[in-house]
Backbone atoms as SQL, in Angstrom:
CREATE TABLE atoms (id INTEGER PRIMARY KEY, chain TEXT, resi INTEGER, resn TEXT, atom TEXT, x REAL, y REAL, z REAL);
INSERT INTO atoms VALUES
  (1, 'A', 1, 'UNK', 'N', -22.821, -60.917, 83.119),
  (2, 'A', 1, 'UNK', 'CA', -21.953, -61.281, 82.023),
  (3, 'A', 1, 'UNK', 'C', -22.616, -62.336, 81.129),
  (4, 'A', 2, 'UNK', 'N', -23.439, -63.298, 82.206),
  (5, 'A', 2, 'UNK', 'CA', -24.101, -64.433, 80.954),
  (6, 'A', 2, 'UNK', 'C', -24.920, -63.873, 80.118),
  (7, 'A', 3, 'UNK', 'N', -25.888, -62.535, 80.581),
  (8, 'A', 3, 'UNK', 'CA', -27.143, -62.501, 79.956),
  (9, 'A', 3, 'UNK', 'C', -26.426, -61.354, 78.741),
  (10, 'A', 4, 'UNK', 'N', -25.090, -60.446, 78.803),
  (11, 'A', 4, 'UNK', 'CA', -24.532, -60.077, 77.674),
  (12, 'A', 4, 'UNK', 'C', -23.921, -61.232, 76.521),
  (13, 'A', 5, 'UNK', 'N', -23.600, -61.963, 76.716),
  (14, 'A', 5, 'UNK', 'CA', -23.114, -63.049, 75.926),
  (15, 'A', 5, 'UNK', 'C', -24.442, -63.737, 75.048),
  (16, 'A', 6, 'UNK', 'N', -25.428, -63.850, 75.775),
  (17, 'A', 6, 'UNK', 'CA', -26.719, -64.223, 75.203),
  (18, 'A', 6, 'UNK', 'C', -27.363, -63.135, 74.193),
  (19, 'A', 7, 'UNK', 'N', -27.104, -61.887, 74.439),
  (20, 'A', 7, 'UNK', 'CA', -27.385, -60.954, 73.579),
  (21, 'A', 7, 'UNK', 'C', -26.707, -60.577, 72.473),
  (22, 'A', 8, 'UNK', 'N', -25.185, -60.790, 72.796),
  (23, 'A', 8, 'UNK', 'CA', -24.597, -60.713, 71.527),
  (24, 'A', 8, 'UNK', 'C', -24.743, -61.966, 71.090),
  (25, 'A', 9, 'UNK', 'N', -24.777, -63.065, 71.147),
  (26, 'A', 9, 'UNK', 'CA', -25.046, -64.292, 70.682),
  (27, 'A', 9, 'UNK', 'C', -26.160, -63.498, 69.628),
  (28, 'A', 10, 'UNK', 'N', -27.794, -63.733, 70.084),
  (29, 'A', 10, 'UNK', 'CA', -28.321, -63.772, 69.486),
  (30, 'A', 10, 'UNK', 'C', -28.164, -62.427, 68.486),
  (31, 'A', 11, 'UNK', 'N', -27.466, -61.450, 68.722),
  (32, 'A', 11, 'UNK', 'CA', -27.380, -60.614, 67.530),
  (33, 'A', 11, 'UNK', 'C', -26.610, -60.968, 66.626),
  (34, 'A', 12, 'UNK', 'N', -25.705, -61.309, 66.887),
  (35, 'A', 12, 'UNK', 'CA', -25.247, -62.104, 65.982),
  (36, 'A', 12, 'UNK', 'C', -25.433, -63.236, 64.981),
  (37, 'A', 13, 'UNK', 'N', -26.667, -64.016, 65.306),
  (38, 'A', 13, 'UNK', 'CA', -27.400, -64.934, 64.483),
  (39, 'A', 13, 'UNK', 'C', -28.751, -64.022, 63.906),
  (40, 'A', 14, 'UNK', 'N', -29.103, -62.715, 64.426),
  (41, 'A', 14, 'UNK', 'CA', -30.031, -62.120, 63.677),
  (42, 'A', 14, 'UNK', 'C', -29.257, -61.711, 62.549),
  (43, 'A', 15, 'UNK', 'N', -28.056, -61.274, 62.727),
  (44, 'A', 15, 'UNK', 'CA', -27.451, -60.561, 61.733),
  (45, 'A', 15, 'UNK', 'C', -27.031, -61.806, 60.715),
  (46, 'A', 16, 'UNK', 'N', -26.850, -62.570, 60.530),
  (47, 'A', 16, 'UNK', 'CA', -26.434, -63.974, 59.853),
  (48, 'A', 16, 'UNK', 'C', -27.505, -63.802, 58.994),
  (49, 'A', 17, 'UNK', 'N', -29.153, -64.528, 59.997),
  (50, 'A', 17, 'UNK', 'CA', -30.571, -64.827, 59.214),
  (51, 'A', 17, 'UNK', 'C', -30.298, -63.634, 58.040),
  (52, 'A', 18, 'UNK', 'N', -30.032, -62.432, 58.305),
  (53, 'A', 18, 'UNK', 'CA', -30.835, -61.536, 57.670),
  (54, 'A', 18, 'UNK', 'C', -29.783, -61.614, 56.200),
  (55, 'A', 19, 'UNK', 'N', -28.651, -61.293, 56.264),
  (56, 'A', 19, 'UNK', 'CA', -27.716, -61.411, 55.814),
  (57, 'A', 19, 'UNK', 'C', -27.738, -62.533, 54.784),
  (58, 'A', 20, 'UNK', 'N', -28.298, -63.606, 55.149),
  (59, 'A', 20, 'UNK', 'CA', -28.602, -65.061, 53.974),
  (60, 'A', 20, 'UNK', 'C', -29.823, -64.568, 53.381),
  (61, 'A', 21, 'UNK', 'N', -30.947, -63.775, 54.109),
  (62, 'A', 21, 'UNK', 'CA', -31.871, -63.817, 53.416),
  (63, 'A', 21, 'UNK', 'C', -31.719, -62.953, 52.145),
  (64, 'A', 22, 'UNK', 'N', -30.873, -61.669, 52.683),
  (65, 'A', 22, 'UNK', 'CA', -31.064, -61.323, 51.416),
  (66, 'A', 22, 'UNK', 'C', -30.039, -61.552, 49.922),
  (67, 'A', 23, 'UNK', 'N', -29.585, -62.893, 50.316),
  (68, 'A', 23, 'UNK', 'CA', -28.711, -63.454, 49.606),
  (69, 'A', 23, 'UNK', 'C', -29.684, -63.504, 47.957),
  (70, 'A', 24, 'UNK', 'N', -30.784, -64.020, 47.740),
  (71, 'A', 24, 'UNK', 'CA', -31.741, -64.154, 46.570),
  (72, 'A', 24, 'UNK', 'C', -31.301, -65.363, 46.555),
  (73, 'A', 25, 'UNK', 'N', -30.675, -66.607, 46.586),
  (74, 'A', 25, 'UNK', 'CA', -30.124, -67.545, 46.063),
  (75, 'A', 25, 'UNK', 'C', -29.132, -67.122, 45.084),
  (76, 'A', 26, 'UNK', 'N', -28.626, -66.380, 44.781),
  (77, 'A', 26, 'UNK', 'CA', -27.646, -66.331, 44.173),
  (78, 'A', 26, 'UNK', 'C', -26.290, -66.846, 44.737),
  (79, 'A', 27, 'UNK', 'N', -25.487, -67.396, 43.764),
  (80, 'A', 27, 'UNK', 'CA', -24.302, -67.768, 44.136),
  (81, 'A', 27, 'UNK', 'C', -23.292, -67.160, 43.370),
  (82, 'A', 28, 'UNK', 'N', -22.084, -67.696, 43.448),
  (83, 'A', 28, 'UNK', 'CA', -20.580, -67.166, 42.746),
  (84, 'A', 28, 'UNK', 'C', -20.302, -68.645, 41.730),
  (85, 'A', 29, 'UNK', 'N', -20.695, -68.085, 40.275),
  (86, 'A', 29, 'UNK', 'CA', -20.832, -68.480, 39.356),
  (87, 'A', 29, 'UNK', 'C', -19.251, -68.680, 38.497),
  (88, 'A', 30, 'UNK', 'N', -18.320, -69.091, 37.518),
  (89, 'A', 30, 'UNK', 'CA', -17.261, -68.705, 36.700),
  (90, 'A', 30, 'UNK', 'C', -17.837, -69.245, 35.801),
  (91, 'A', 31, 'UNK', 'N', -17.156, -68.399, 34.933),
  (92, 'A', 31, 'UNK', 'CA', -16.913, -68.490, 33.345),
  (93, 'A', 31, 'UNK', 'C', -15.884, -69.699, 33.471),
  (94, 'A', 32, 'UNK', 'N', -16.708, -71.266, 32.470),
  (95, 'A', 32, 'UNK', 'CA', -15.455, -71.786, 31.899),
  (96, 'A', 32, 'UNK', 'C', -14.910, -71.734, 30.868),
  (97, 'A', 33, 'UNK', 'N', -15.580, -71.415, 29.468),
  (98, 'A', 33, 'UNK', 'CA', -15.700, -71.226, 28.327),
  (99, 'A', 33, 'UNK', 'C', -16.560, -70.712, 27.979),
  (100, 'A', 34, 'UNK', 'N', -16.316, -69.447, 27.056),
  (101, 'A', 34, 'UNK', 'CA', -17.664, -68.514, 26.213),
  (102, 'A', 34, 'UNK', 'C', -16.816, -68.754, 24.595),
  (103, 'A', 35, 'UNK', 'N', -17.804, -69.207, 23.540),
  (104, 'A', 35, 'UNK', 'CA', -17.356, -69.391, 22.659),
  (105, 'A', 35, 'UNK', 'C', -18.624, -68.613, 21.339),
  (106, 'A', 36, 'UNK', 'N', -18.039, -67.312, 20.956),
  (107, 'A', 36, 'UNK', 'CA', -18.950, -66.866, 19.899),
  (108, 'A', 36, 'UNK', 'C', -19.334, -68.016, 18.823),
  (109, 'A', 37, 'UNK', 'N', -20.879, -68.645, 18.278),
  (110, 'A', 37, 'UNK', 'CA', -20.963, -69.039, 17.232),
  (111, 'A', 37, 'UNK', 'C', -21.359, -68.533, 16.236),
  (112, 'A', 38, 'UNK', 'N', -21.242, -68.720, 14.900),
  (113, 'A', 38, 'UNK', 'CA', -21.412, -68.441, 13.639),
  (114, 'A', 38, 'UNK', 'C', -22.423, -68.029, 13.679),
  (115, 'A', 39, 'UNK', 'N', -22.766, -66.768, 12.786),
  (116, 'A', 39, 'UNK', 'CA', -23.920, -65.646, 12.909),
  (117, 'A', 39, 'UNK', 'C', -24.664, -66.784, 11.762),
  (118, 'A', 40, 'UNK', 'N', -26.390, -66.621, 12.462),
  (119, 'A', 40, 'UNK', 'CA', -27.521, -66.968, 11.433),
  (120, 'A', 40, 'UNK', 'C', -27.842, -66.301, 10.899),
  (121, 'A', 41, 'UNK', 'N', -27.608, -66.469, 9.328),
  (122, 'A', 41, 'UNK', 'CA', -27.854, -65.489, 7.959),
  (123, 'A', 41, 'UNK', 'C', -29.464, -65.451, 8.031),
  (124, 'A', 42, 'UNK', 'N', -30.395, -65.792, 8.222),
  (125, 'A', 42, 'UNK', 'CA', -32.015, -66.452, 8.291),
  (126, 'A', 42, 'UNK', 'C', -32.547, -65.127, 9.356),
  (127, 'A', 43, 'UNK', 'N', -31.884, -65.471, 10.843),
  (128, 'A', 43, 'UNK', 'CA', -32.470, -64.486, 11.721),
  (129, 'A', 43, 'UNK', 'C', -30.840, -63.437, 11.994),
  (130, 'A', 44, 'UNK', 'N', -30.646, -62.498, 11.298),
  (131, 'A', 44, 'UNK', 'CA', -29.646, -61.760, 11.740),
  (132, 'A', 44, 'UNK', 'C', -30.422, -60.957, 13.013),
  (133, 'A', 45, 'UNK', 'N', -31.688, -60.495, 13.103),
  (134, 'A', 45, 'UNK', 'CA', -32.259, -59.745, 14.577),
  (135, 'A', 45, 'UNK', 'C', -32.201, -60.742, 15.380),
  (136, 'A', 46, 'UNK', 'N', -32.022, -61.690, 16.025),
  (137, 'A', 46, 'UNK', 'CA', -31.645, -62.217, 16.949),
  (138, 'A', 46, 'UNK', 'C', -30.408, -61.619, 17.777),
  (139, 'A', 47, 'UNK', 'N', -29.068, -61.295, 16.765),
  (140, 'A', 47, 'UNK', 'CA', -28.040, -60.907, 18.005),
  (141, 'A', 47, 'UNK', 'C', -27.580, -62.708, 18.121),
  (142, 'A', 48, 'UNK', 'N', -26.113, -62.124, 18.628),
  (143, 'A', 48, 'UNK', 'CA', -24.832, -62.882, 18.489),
  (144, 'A', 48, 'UNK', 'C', -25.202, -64.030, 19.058),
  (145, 'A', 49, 'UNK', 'N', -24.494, -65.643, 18.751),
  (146, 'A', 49, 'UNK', 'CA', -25.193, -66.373, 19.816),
  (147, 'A', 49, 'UNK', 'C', -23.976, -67.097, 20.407),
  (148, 'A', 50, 'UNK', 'N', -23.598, -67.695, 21.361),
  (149, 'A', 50, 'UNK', 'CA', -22.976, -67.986, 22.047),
  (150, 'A', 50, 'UNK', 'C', -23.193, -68.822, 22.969),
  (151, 'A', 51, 'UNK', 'N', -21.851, -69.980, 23.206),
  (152, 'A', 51, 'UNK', 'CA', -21.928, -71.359, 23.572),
  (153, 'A', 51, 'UNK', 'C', -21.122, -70.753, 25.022),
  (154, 'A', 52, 'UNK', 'N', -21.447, -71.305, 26.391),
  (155, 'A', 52, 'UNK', 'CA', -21.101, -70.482, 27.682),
  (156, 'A', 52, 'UNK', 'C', -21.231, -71.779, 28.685),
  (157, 'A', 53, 'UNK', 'N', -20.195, -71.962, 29.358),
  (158, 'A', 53, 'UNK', 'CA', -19.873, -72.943, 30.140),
  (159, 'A', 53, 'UNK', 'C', -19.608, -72.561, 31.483),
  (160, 'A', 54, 'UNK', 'N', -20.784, -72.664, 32.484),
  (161, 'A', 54, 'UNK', 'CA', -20.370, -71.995, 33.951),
  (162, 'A', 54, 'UNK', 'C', -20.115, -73.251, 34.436),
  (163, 'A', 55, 'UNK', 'N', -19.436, -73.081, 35.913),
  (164, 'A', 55, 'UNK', 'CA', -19.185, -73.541, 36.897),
  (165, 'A', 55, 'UNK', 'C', -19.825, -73.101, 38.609),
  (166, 'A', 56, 'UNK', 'N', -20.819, -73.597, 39.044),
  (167, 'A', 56, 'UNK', 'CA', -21.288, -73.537, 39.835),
  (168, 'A', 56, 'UNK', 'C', -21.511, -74.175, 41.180),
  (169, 'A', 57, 'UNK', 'N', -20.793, -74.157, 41.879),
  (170, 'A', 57, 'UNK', 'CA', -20.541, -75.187, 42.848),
  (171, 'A', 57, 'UNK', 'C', -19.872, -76.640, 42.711),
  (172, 'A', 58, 'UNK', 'N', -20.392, -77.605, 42.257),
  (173, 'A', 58, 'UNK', 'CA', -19.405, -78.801, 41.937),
  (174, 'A', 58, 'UNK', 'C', -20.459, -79.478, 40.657),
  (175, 'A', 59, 'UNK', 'N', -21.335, -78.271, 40.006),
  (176, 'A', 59, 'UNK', 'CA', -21.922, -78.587, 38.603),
  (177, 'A', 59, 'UNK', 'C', -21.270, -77.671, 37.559),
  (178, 'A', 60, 'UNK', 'N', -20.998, -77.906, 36.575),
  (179, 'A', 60, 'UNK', 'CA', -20.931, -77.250, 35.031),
  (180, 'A', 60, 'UNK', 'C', -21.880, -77.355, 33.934),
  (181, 'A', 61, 'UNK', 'N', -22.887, -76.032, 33.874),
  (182, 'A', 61, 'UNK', 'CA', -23.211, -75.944, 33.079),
  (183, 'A', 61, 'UNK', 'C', -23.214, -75.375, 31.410),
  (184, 'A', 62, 'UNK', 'N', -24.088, -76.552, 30.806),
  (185, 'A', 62, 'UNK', 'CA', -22.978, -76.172, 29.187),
  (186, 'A', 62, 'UNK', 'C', -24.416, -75.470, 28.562),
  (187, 'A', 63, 'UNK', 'N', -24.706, -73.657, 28.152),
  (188, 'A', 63, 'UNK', 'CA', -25.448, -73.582, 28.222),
  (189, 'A', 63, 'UNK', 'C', -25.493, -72.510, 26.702),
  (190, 'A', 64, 'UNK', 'N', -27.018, -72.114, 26.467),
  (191, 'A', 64, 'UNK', 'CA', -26.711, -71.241, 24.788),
  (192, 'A', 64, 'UNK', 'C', -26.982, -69.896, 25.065),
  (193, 'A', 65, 'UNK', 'N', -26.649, -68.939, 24.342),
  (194, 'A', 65, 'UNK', 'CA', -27.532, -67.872, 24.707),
  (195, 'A', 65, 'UNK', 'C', -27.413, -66.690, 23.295),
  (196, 'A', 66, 'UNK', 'N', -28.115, -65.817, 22.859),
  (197, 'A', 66, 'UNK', 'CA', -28.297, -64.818, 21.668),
  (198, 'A', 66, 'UNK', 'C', -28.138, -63.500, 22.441),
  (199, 'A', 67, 'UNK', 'N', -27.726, -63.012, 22.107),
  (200, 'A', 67, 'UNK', 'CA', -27.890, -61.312, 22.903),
  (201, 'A', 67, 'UNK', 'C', -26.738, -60.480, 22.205),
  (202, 'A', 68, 'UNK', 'N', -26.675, -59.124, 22.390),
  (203, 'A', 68, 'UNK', 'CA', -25.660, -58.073, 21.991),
  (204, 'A', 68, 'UNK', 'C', -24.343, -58.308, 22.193),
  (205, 'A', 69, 'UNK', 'N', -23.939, -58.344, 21.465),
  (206, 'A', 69, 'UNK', 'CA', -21.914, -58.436, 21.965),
  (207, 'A', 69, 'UNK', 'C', -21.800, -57.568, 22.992),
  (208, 'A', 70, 'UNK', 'N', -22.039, -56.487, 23.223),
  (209, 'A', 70, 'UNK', 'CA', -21.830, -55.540, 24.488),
  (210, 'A', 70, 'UNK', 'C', -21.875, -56.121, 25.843),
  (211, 'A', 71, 'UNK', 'N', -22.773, -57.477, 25.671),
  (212, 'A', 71, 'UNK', 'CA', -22.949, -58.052, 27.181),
  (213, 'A', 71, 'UNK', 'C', -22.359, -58.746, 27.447),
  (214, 'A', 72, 'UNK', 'N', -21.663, -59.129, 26.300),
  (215, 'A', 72, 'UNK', 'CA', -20.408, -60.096, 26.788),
  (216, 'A', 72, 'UNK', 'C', -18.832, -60.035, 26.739),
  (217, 'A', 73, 'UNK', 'N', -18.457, -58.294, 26.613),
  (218, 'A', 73, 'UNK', 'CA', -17.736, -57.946, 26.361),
  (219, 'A', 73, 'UNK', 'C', -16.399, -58.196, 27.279),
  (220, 'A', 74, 'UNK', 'N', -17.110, -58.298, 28.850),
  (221, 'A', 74, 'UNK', 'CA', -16.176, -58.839, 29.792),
  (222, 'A', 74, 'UNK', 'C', -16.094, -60.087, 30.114),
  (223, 'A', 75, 'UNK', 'N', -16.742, -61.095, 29.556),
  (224, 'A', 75, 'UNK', 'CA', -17.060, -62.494, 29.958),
  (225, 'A', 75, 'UNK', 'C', -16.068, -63.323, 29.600),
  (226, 'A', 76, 'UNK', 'N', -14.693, -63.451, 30.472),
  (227, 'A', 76, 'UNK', 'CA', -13.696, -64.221, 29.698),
  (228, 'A', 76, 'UNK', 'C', -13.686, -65.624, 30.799),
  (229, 'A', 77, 'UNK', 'N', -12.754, -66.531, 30.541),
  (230, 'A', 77, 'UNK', 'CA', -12.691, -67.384, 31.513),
  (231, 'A', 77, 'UNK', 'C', -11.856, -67.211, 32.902),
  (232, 'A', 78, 'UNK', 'N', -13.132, -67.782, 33.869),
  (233, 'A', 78, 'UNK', 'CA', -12.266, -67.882, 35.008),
  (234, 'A', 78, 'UNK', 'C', -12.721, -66.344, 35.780),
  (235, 'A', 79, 'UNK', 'N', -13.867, -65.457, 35.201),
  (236, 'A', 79, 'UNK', 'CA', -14.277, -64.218, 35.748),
  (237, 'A', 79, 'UNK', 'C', -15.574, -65.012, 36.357),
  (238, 'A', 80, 'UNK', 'N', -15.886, -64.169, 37.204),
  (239, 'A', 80, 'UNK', 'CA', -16.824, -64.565, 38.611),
  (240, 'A', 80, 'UNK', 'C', -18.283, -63.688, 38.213),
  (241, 'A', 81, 'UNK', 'N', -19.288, -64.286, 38.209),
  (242, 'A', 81, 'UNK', 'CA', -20.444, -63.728, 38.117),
  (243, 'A', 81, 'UNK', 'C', -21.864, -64.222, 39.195),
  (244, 'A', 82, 'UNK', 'N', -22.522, -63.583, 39.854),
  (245, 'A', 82, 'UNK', 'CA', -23.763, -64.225, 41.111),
  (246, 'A', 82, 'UNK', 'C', -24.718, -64.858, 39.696),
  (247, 'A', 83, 'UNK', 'N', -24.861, -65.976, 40.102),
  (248, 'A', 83, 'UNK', 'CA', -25.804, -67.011, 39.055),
  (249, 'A', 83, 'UNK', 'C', -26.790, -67.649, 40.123),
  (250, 'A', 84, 'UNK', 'N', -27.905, -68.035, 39.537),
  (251, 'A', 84, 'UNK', 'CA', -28.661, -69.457, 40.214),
  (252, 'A', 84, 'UNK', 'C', -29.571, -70.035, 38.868),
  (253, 'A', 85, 'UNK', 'N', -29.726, -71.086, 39.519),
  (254, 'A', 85, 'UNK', 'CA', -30.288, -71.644, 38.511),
  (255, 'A', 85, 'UNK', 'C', -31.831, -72.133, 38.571),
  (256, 'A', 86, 'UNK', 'N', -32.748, -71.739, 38.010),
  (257, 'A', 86, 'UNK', 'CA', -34.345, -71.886, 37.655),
  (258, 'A', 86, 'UNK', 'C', -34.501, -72.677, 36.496),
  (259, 'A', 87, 'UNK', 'N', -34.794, -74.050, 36.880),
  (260, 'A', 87, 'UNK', 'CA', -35.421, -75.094, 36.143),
  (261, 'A', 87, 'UNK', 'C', -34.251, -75.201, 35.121),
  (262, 'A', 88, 'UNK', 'N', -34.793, -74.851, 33.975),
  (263, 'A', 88, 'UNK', 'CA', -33.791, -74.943, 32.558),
  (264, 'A', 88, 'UNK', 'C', -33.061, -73.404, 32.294),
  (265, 'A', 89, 'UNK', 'N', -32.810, -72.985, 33.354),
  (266, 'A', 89, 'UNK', 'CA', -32.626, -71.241, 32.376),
  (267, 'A', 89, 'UNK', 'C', -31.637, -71.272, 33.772),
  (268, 'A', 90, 'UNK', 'N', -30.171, -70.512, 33.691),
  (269, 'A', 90, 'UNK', 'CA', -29.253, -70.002, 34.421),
  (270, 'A', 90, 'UNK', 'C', -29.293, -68.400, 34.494),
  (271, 'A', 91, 'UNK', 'N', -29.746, -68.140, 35.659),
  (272, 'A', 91, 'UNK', 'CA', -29.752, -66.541, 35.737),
  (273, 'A', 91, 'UNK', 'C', -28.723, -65.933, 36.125),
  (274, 'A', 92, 'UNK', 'N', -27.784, -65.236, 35.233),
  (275, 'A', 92, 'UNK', 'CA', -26.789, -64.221, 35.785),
  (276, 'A', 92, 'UNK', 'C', -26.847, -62.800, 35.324),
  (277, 'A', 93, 'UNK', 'N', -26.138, -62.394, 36.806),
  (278, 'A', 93, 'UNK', 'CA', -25.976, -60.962, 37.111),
  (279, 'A', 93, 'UNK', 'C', -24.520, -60.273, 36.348),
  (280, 'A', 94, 'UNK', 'N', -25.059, -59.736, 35.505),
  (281, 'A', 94, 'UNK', 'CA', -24.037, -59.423, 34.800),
  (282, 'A', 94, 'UNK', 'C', -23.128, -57.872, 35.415),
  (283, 'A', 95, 'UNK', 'N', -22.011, -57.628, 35.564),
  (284, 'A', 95, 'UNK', 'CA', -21.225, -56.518, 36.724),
  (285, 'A', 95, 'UNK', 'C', -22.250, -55.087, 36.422),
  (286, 'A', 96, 'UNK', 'N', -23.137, -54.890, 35.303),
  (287, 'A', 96, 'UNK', 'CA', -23.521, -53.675, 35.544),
  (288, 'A', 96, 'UNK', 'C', -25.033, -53.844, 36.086),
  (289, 'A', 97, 'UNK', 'N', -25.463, -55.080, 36.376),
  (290, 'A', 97, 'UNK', 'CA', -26.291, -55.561, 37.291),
  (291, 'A', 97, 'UNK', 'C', -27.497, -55.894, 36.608),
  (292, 'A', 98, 'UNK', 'N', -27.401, -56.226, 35.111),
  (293, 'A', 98, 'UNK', 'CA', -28.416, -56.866, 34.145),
  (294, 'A', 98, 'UNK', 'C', -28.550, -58.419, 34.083),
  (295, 'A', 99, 'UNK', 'N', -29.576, -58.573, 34.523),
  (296, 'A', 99, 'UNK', 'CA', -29.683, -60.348, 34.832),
  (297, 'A', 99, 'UNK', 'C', -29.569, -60.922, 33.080),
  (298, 'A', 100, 'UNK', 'N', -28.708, -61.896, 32.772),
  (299, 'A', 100, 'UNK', 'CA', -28.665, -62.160, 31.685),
  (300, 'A', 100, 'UNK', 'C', -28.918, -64.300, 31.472),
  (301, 'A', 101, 'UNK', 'N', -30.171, -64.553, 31.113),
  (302, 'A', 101, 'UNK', 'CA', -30.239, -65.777, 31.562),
  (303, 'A', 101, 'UNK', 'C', -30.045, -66.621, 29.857),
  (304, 'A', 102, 'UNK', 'N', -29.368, -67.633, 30.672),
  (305, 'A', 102, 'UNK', 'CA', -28.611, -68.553, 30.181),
  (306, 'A', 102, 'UNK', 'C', -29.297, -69.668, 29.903),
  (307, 'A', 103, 'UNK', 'N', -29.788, -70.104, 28.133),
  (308, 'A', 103, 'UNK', 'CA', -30.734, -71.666, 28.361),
  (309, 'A', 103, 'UNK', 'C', -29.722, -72.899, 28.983),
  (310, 'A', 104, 'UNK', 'N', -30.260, -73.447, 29.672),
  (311, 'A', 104, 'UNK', 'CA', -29.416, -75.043, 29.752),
  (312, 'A', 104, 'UNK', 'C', -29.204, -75.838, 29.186),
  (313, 'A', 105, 'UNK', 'N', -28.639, -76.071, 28.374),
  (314, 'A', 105, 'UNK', 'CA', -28.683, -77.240, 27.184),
  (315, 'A', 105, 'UNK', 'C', -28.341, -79.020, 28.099),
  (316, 'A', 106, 'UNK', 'N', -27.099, -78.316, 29.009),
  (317, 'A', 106, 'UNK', 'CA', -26.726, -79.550, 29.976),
  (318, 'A', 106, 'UNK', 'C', -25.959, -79.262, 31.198),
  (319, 'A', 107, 'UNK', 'N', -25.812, -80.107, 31.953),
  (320, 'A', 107, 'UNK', 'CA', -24.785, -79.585, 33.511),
  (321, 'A', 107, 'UNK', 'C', -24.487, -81.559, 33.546),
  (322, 'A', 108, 'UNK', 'N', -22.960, -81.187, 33.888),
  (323, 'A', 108, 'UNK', 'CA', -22.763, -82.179, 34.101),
  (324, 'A', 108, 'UNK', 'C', -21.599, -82.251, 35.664),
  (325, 'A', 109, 'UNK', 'N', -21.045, -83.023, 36.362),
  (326, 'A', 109, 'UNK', 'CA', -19.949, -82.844, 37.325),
  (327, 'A', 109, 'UNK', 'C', -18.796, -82.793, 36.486),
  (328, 'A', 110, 'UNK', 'N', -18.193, -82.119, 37.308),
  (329, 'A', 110, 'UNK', 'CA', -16.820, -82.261, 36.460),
  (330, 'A', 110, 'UNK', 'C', -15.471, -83.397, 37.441),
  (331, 'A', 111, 'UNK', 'N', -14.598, -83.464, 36.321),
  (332, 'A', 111, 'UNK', 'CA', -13.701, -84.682, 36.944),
  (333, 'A', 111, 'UNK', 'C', -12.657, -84.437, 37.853);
């Protein structure tokens, strides 16, 4: 009986390891605010740009980004997206599984 308990033990922590590993670092990201800004008459090929406020663990980042309206068609507040964050740039997985990264302008705690 001990040496079954030891086996499911340890399968059970293989299954964990593996399970985190293939986590990527990604986490469970929200939308706090997405706010379309005013189109640049100068570069109209750029694509829409937009002011985007995640929440990521017990940081908020306040961050910019240009891209197609199509990608942000579901991005309202308080919707859940897998994010991590690399240096200055927020990488998210957008639901049809297009990484869409986010510059950092700032992260601050919230109150």
């Amino acid at each position: 009986m001990k040496r079954f308990m030891v086996a499911v033990t340890c399968c059970i922590t293989l299954a964990a390891v593996l399970a985190y590993a293939q986590g990527d670092g990604y986490q469970t990201a929200t939308v706090v605010s997405i706010e379309k800004l005013a189109a640049n008459a100068q570069h109209m090929d750029e694509g829409d740009h937009y002011k985007i406020s995640m929440r990521m663990g017990d940081m908020v980042y306040l961050c910019k980004v240009s891209g197609q309206a199509a990608t942000f068609m579901d991005w309202t507040s308080g919707k859940e997206f897998p994010a991590k964050e690399d240096g200055k740039v927020l990488h998210v997985k957008n639901k049809d599984g297009q990484i869409v990264d986010l510059n950092i302008n700032s992260k601050k705690k919230p109150k």
